[in-house]
N, C-alpha and C positions, 0 to 999 in steps of 0.2 A: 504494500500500500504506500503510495507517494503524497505527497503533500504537494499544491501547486500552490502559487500567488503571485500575483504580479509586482507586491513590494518586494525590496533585498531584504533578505533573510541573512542574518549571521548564525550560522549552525554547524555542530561537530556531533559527531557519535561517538561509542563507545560499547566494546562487547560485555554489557550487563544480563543480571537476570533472566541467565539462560539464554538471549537475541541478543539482537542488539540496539541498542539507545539511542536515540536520534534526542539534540533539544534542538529548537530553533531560536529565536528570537525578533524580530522584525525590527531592523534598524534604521527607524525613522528619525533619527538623528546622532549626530557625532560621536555618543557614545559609548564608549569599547565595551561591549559584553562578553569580552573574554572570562573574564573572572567571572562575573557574574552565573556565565555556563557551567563554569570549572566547578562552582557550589553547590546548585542545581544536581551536578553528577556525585559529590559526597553525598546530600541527603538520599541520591537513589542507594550509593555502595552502603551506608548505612545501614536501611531497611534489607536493602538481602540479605549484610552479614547478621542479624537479627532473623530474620525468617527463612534462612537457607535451609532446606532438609539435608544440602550435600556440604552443611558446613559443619565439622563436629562440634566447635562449639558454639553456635547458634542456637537462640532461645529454642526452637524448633527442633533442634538436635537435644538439648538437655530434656523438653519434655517427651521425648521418643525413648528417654532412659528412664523416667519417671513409671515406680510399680503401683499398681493399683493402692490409691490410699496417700501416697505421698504427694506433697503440697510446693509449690512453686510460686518466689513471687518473681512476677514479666515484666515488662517495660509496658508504658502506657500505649506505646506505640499498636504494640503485639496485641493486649488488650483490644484495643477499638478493633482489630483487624478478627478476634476472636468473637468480640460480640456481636460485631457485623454478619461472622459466618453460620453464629447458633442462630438471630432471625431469620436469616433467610432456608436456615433449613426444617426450621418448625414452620415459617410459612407455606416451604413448597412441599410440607410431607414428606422430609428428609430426601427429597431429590440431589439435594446441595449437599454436600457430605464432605468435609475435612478428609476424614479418616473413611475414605472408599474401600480401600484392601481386607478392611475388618470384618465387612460383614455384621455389622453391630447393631442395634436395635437402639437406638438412643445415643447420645453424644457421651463422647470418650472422657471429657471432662466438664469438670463444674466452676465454671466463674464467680470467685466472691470479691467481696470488698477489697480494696486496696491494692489491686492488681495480684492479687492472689488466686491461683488455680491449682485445683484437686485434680488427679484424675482416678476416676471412677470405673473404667472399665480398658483393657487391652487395647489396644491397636494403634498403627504409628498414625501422626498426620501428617498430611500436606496442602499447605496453603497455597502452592504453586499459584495460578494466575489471581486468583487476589490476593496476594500480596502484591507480585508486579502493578496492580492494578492501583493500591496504598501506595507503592513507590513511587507510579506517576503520580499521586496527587499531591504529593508530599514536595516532591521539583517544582510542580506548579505552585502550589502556595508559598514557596522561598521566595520564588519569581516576582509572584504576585507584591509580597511582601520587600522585596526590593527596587520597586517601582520600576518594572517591568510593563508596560504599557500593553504590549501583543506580543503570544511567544506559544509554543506548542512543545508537546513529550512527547515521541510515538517511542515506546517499548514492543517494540515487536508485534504493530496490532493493535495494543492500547493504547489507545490515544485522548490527550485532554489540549483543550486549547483554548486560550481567552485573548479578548480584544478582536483583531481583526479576523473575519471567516478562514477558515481553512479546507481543501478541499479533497477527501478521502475517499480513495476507490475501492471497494472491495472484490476480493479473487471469487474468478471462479470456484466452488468448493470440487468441483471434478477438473477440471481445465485451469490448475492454479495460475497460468501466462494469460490469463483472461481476466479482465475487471468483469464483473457482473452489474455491478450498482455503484454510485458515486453520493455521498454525502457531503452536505456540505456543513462543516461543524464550526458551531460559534456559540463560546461561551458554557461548551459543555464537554462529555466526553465519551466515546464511542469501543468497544469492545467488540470482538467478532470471535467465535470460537468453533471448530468446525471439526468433523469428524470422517476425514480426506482418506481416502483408500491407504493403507498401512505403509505400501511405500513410498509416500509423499504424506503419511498426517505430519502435520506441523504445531501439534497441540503440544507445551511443553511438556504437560502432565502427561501423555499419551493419551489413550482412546477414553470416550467419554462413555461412562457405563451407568445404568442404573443402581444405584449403590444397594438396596435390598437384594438385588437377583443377580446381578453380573450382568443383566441384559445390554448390549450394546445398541448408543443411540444409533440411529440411519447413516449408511456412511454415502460419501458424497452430499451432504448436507451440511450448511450454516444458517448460525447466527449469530447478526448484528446486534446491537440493543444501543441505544443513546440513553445517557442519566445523565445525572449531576456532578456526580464523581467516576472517577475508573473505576475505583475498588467496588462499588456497586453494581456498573457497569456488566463486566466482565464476571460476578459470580449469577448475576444474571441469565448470561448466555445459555450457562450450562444447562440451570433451569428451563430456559424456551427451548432448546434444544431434543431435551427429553419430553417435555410437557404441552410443546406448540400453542394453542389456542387455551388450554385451561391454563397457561401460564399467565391470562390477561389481568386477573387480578393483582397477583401478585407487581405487574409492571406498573399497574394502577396505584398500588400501595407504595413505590417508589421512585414517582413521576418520570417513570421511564417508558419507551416506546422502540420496538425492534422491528426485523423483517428475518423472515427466516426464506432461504431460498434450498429449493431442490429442482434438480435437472434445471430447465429452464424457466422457473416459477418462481417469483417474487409475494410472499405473501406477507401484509404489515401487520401488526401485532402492535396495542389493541388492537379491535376490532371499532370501527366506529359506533357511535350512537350507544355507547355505555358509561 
């Protein structure tokens, strides 16, 4: 996925968070966002070395050594990224699942006060794309915060953007050399998660499955989703993905709106008139 615009853009990448890290910046006047970029990519290294599953000591690595019964306190960071993940998967009926490999009937641990977390039952997690999805929000709000005027993240797919539109194609999910749809994102942030025949999925997590059954979603299939933030974005997907059209509440519940495409079929989500 590319980014187009007719302003100069000052922008570098970087291989993060499993892809690679595109920032931009739009440089409507003289000054140097070198640095500014170079910040932007700490708070991203940051949040992976914190939620890296392939980091041994990442908070996500020490809770994967945690036995049932034992108590962990996280960074607030990890927190919000935690409690973002138990909503969205008590709302979708555990479609959304951290800890997919487990097979588990209910989440692996218990959130309490003070960034404190139990866990309660087996099984590793992986916050793979939302966290990257936290990362990109986490660059944009430094951005934002250093008076940053217009400037965009693409983490590999995820992407958030504020100030001026930016204009985002997305791949064919069977013919990845193919744009299928083009969005044009302003002021918000867009996810796509797809489940691409095996030798070309490009899902960092691998294949996207029904976490109660092992069912695998439809291959040659995506979804887009637009929200407010990446990190909601992008755990999103996974949901529409599995869920299609009974996913429309829950996108309702967080002022977000997708399109899931199959073969050559574009369908938007919601649905209108609800």
């Amino acid at each position: 996925r590319r980014m187009i615009s007719s302003l100069k853009i000052s922008n570098r990448a970087r291989p993060l968070l499993g892809t690679i890290v595109e920032i931009g910046v739009h440089a409507e006047e003289d000054r140097c966002f070198h640095e500014v970029i170079s910040k932007a990519f700490e708070k991203i290294e940051r949040i992976e070395r914190l939620m890296s599953r392939f980091d041994e000591d990442s908070e996500v690595s020490k809770i994967n050594r945690l036995n049932v019964g034992d108590e962990l306190t996280v960074s607030s960071d990890l927190m919000r990224v935690l409690k973002l993940s138990c909503e969205v998967s008590n709302l979708s009926g555990g479609v959304f699942n951290i800890s997919p490999t487990s097979m588990v009937d209910g989440d692996v641990l218990e959130l309490n006060a003070n960034e404190r977390i139990r866990r309660v039952q087996n099984g590793p997690i992986d916050l793979g794309g939302i966290a990257k999805g936290y990362a990109v929000d986490q660059a944009v709000e430094y951005l934002k915060g250093a008076n940053v005027g217009s400037a965009y993240v693409n983490a590999g797919g995820d992407v958030r953007s504020f100030g001026q539109p930016h204009k985002i194609f997305v791949r064919h999910p069977s013919e990845p050399n193919k744009s299928v749809a083009s969005v044009s994102l302003h002021n918000n942030a867009l996810a796509t998660s797809a489940n691409y025949y095996e030798e070309i999925n490009a899902d960092q997590s691998g294949l996207i499955v029904y976490p109660k059954t092992g069912q695998r979603a439809t291959s040659g299939a995506s979804v887009s989703v637009m929200a407010p933030t990446c990190m909601v974005a992008d755990a999103l997907t996974k949901c529409m993905l599995m869920l299609k059209e009974k996913a429309d509440p829950l996108l309702h519940q967080f002022d977000a709106r997708g399109f899931l495409v199959h073969g050559n079929q574009v369908t938007s989500f919601p649905k209108k008139n609800q």
